[in-house]
N, C-alpha and C positions, 0 to 999 in steps of 0.2 A: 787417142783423141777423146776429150769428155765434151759434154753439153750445155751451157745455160741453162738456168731453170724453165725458158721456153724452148729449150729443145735445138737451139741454134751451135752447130760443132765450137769448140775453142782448143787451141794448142798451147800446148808448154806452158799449164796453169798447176800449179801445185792448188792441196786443195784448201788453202787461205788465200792465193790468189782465185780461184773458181769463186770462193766466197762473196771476197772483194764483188767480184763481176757481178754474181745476181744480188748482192746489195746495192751495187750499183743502177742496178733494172728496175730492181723491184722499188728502190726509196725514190728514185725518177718520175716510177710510173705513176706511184701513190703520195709523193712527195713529203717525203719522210725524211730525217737528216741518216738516214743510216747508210745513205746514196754516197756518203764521205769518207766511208769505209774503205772504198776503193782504193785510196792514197795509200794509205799506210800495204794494203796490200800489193799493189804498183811498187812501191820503194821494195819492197821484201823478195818481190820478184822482178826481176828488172828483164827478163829476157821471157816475160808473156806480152804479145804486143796489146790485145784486147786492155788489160787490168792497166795499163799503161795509157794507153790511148783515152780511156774511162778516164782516167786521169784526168789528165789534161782539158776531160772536157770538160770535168766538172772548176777546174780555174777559168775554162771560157764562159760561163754563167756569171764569172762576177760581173760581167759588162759594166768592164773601166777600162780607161787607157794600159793598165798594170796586168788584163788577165793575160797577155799573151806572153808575157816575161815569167809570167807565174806558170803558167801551163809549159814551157819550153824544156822545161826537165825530161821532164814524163814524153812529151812528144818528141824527144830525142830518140829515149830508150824503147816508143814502138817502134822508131822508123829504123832502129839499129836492129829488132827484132825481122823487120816484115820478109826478110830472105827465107825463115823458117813457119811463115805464119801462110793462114789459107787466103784465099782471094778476099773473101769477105773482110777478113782483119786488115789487109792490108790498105784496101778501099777506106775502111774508117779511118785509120791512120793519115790517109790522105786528106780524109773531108776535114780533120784537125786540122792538121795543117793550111789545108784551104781558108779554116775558119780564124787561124790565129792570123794569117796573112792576111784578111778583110776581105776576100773572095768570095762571098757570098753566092754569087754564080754558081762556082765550082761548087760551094758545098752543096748547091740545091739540084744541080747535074751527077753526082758521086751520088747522094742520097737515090734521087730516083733510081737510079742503076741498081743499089743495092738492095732496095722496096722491093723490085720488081724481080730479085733472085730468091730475096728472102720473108716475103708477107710476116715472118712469125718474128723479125727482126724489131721488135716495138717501141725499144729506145730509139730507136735510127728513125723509126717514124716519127716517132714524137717529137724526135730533134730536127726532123725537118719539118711539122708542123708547125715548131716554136718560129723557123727563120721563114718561111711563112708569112707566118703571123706578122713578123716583124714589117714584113713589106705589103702586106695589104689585101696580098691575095687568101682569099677564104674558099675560092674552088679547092684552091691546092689543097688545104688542109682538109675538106671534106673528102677528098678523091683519094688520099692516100690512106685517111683513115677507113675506110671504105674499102680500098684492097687489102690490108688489114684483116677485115673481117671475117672472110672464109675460112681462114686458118685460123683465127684466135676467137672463133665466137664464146668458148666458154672463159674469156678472161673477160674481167669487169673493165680493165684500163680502157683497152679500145672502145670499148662501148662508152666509154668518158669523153675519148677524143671526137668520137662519131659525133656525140652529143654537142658536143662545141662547136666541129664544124657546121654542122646542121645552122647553128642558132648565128654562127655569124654569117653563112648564107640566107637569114631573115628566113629560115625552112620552119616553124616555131612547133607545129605538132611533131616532124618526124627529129627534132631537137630533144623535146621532154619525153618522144617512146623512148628514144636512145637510151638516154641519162636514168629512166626507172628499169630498163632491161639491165644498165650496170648495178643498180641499187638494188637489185633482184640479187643479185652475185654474190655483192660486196657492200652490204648499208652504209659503212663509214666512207666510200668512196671519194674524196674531197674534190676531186674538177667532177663527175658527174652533179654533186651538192651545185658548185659551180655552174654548170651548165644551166641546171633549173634555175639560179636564180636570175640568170640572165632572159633564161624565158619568161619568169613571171614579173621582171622590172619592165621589158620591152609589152607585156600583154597589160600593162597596166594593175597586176595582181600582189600590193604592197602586201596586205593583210596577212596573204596565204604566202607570202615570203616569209613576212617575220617567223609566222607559226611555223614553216618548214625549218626555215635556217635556227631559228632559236634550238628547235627539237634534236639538228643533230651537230650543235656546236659542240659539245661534249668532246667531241672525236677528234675537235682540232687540236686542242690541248699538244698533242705529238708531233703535229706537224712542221717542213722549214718552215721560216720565217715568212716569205713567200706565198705561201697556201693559206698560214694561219691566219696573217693580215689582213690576204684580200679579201678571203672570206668576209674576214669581221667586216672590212667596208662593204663588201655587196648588203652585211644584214646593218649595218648604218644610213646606206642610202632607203633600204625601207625606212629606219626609224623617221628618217629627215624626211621624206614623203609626209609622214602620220604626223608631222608638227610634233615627236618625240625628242626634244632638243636636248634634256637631262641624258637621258639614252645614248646620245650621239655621240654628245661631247665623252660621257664614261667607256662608248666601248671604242672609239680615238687612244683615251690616256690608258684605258688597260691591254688592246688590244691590236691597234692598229700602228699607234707608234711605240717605239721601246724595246719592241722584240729584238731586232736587229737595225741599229739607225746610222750603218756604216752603207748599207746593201739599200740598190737602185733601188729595185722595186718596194721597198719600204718605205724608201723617201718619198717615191712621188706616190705612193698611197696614199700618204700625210698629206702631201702639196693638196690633191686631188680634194681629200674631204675637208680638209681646213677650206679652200677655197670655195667649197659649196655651202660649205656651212653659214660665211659670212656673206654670200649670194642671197641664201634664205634669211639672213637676218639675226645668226645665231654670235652673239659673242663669245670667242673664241679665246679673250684673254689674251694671255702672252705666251701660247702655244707658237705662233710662228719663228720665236726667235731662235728659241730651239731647232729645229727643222730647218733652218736657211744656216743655220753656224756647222750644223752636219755636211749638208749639199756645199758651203763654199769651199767646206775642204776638199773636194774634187776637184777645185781648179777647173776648165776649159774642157768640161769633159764633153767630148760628140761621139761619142761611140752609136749612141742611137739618135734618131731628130726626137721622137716620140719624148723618152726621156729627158732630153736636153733640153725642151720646151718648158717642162715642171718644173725643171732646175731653176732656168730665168726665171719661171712665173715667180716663185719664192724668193730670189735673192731679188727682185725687183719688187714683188710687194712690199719687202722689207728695207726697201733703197740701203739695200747693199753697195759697195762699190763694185764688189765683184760681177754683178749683175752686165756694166758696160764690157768687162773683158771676157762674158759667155755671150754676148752680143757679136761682139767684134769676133771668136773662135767660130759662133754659127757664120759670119760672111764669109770666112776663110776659107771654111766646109762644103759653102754654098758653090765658090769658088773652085776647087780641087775637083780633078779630072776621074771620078771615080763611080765605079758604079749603080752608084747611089746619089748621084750629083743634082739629077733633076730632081726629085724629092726634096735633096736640102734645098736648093734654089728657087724651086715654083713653088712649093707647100710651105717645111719648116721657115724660111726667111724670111716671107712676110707674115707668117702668123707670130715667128715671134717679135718684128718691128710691133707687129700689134701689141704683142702682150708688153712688152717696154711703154708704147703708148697711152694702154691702161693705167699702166701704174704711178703715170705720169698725170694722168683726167685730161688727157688729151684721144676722148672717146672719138669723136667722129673719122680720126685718123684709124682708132682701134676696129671703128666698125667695117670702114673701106677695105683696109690692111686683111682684117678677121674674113670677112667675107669674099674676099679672092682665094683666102687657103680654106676655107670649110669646105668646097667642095670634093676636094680629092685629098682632104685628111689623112686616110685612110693611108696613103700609101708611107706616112711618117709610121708606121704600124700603132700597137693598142687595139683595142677592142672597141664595139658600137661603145658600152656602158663609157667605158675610157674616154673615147674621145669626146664623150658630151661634154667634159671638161671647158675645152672651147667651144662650142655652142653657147654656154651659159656665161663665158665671158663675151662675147659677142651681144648676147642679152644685155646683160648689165650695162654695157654701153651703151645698150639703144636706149634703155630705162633711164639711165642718167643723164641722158645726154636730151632726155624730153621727145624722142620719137616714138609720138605711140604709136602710129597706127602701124609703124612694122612691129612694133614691140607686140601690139596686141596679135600680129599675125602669126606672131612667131609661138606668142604663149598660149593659142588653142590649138596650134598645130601640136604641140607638146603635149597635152591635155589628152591626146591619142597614146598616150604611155604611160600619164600618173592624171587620171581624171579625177580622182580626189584630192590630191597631192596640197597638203596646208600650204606652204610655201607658193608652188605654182597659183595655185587661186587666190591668195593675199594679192600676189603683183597683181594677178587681174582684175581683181578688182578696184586695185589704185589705178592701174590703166585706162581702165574705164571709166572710174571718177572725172581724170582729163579728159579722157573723151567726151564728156558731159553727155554721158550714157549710164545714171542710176541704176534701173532698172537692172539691168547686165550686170553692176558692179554688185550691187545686193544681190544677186546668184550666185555670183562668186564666193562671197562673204560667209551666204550659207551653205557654201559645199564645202568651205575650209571648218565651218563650224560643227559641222555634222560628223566631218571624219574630227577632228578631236574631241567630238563627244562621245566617240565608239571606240579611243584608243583606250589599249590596256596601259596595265600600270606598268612600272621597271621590272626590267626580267632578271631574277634573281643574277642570272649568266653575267651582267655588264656590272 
């Protein structure tokens, strides 16, 4: 019996399947495509369950209706394996399969099981932190990365995941120790990068984002599609903060779309900043048609609500037709007896009647609708950054729809996480103009004017 490169045993791995495996670990933990390595090693060995199972997980990341027909192969040939494989592999094998089955339960009961035999297991962690994530819980993901710890202090990854969870339990100092104890390690680290940014967008520190995120975009250049994009929108929404609108819209067309526009989370990265962008004011051109002709080819896809929501927002700001028949697939979902049923029914269903209602300028339904799901968003998964997506359409409707004074409530409550923010203080001060409150509206006016008199020029990078 040999080891992973964290030392965790594996059986019956020739050494291009061993390969496979810690390509597998290590392009996971660092998100790298060399993580796809795996396959070709899986096919070559058909009777290692681990390189097999890797497999198959890596077709469950497509998050489509199609990963689990795609992954079925490989999750055959672990589970024809698991008679000769240790506890540990065979346990994995099963959380695939849990995973391709929709059991998300199971997979997050198999995972704990397996956390708590093998701390140095850090893909298993990771992948439970991802499903996790998915569902809203951010203890989880702090807690396991966190036992984690003891065994793997000298790896950089954990100290990535540490940092995230920290930052989505609102923990902000013991978030950015995490993330510079990984960048201690590992400087190109991409979820630690990640993690800071999400500490310095939530501390209201746009400035010392860009300079950070600019400084080590360098290193994304290698990464999947996935790591390299979101990046580039976490240092977009600084730009969009700093009233940097040339910025935005450049690092959108070079960076944020195009890399991969087959893959979920590319899409609704796009969805995500096209939609803030024309929030703040920025024309966008006919970047949408694009983005919504990729997403309609997905058909009725609910694999996630999180997801699913971006997909309408775009084929509905685009008055798609397809838009009514992802409408009609979310009630069916909302509908179905499944473990995830009250999420799609009490969160994703009416937030997305709302987002149909938007796009419709039937705001006051948007804002009713919006404001029964904002409060427990969360469990559609996404991150805090993420989910502002709906927040900010919720805004727009109060702004459109002529409500100031919750609009003005909402936009200095905001002003706790982008206090300079151009965009932000524009509206407030058109807020205020209705309000027939000058005074206030000329403060506003000169906080948006003072952060675009301190912005830098274009960063050669976009």
């Amino acid at each position: 019996m040999t080891t992973d490169y964290l030392g965790n045993p594996v059986t019956h791995a020739t050494a291009a399947a061993l390969q496979g495996i810690d390509d597998f670990i290590l392009g996971f933990l660092s998100y790298t495509p060399r993580a796809v390595n795996v396959l070709q090693a899986a096919k070559d060995a058909p009777d290692c369950c681990l390189a097999n199972a890797y497999a198959a997980m890596i077709w469950m990341f497509l998050e489509s209706p199609e990963a689990a027909s795609h992954a079925a192969p490989f999750l055959a040939a672990a589970q024809a394996a698991t008679p000769r494989a240790t506890w540990r592999e065979q346990q994995t094998t099963a959380l695939v399969a849990a995973w391709a089955a929709g059991d998300i339960p199971q997979v997050l009961a198999i995972a704990e099981d397996i956390a708590t035999r093998h701390p140095r297991d850090l893909a298993l962690i990771k992948l439970a932190q991802y499903h996790h994530f998915n569902r809203g819980d951010a203890p989880a993901m702090l807690r396991l990365g966190l036992h984690a710890l003891p065994a793997c202090e000298d790896d950089p990854y954990v100290h990535g995941m540490i940092a995230f969870g920290y930052e989505q339990c609102h923990l902000m100092p013991e978030a950015e120790a995490a993330a510079r104890r990984a960048l201690q390690i590992e400087p190109t680290d991409p979820w630690a990068h990640h993690a800071l940014a999400h500490v310095m967008l939530t501390q209201s520190r746009a400035d010392e984002g860009i300079t950070f995120m600019e400084s080590v975009s360098g290193s994304w250049a290698g990464l999947n599609s996935f790591m390299r994009t979101h990046n580039w929108w976490h240092l977009a929404l600084f730009y969009l903060s700093r009233g940097r609108a040339d910025d935005v819209l450049a690092s959108f067309d070079t960076h944020v779309w195009g890399v991969e526009k087959t893959y979920s989370q590319d899409q609704v990265g796009a969805v995500s900043l096209l939609a803030r962008m024309e929030f703040a004011g920025v024309d966008v051109g006919n970047r949408w048609q694009d983005v919504a002709d990729h997403i309609a080819a997905r058909g009725a896809d609910t694999v996630q609500p999180f997801l699913t929501l971006q997909y309408l927002y775009a084929l509905a700001r685009t008055g798609r037709p397809e838009a009514a028949g992802m409408l009609s697939a979310i009630e069916a979902r909302a509908a179905a007896p499944t473990h995830d049923q009250t999420a799609w029914a009490e969160v994703a269903l009416p937030a997305a009647r709302a987002i149909a209602a938007h796009a419709a300028h039937d705001f006051d339904t948007c804002i009713r609708l919006m404001g029964q799901a904002l409060p427990r968003m969360a469990e559609t998964g996404g991150s805090h950054a993420q989910r502002d997506l709906f927040e900010q359409i919720r805004l727009d409707a109060l702004i459109r729809a002529g409500h100031v004074s919750t609009a003005q409530q909402v936009l200095e409550m905001r002003r706790t996480f982008d206090h300079d923010g151009v965009p932000l203080n524009l509206a407030l001060s058109d807020i205020y103009e209705r309000a027939c409150l000058p005074v206030q509206a000329e403060t506003a006016r000169r906080r948006a004017a003072a952060t675009l008199a301190r912005a830098r020029p274009a960063s050669p990078g976009t």
